[in-house]
C-alpha positions in Angstrom: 116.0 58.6 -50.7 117.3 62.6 -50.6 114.7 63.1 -53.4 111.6 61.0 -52.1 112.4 62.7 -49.1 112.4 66.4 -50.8 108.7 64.8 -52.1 107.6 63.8 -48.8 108.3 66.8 -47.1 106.7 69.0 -49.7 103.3 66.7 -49.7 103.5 67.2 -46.3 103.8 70.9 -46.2 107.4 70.5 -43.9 105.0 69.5 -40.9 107.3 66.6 -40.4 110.7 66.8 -42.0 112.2 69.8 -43.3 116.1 68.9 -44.8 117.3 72.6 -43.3 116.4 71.6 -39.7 119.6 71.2 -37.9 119.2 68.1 -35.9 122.0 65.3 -35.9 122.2 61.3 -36.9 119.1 59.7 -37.8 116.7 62.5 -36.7 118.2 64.5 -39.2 115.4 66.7 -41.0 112.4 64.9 -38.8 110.5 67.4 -36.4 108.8 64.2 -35.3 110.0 60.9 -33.8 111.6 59.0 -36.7 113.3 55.9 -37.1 114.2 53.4 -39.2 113.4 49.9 -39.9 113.8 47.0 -42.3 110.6 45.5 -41.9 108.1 45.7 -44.6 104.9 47.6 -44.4 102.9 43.8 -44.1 105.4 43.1 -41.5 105.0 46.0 -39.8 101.2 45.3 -40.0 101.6 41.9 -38.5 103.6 43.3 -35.8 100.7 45.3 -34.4 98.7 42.6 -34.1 100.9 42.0 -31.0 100.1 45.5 -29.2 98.5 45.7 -26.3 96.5 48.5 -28.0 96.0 49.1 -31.9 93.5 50.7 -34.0 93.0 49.4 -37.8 95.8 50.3 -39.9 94.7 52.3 -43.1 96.7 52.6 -46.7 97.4 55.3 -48.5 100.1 56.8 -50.6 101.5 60.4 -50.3 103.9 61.7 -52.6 103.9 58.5 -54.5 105.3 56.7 -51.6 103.1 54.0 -49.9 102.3 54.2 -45.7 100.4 52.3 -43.6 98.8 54.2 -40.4 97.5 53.9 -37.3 95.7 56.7 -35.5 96.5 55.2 -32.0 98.9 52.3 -30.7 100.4 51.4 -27.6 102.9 48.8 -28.5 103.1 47.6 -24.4 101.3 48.0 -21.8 102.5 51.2 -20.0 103.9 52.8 -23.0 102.8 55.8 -24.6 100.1 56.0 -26.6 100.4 57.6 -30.2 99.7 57.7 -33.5 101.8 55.9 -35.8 103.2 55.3 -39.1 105.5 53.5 -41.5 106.4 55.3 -45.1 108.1 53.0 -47.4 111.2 54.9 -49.0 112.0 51.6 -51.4 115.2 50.5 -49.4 114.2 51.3 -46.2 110.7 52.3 -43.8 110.3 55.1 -41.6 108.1 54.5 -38.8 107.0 58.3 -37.2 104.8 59.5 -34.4 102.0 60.9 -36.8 98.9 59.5 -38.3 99.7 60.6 -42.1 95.9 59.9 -43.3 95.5 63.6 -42.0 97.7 64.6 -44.8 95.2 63.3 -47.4 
């Protein structure tokens, strides 16, 4: 993942991770909210269906690596609302507070 990583951040112009950003665990590198998850992009998908508040998810692909968006969810009611998306890094997603369709 180091080098889709180095790719990502590069398409990305280190707006959202940047490997010499001293954070710890997880966050490591992220200048965004960032965490992982198991589920595929389609599950993801499926899972939105369930928010209280979702707007269409879009496709893409940046740096060869395939996302799903959304420019605005609220996953429960009283949550936060944000953008939102899911990067697939092959073994693993990302989910992170940013819709990445502004990248394109």
């Amino acid at each position: 993942m180091n080098d889709a990583l180095k790719m990502f951040a590069k398409a990305t112009c280190n707006e959202l991770y940047d490997a010499t950003i001293g954070r710890s665990g997880a966050e490591l590198g992220w200048m965004v909210g960032a965490v992982e998850t198991h589920e595929t992009i389609e599950q993801f998908v499926e899972s939105s269906n369930r928010y209280s508040e979702s707007t269409a998810p879009k496709f893409g692909e940046i740096a060869g690596l395939k996302f799903v968006a959304f420019n605005r969810v609220q996953p429960r009611k009283g949550d936060e609302r944000r953008s939102l998306s899911v990067v697939d890094f092959g073994d693993v997603r990302i989910a992170i507070d940013c819709d990445l369709t502004v990248f394109l």
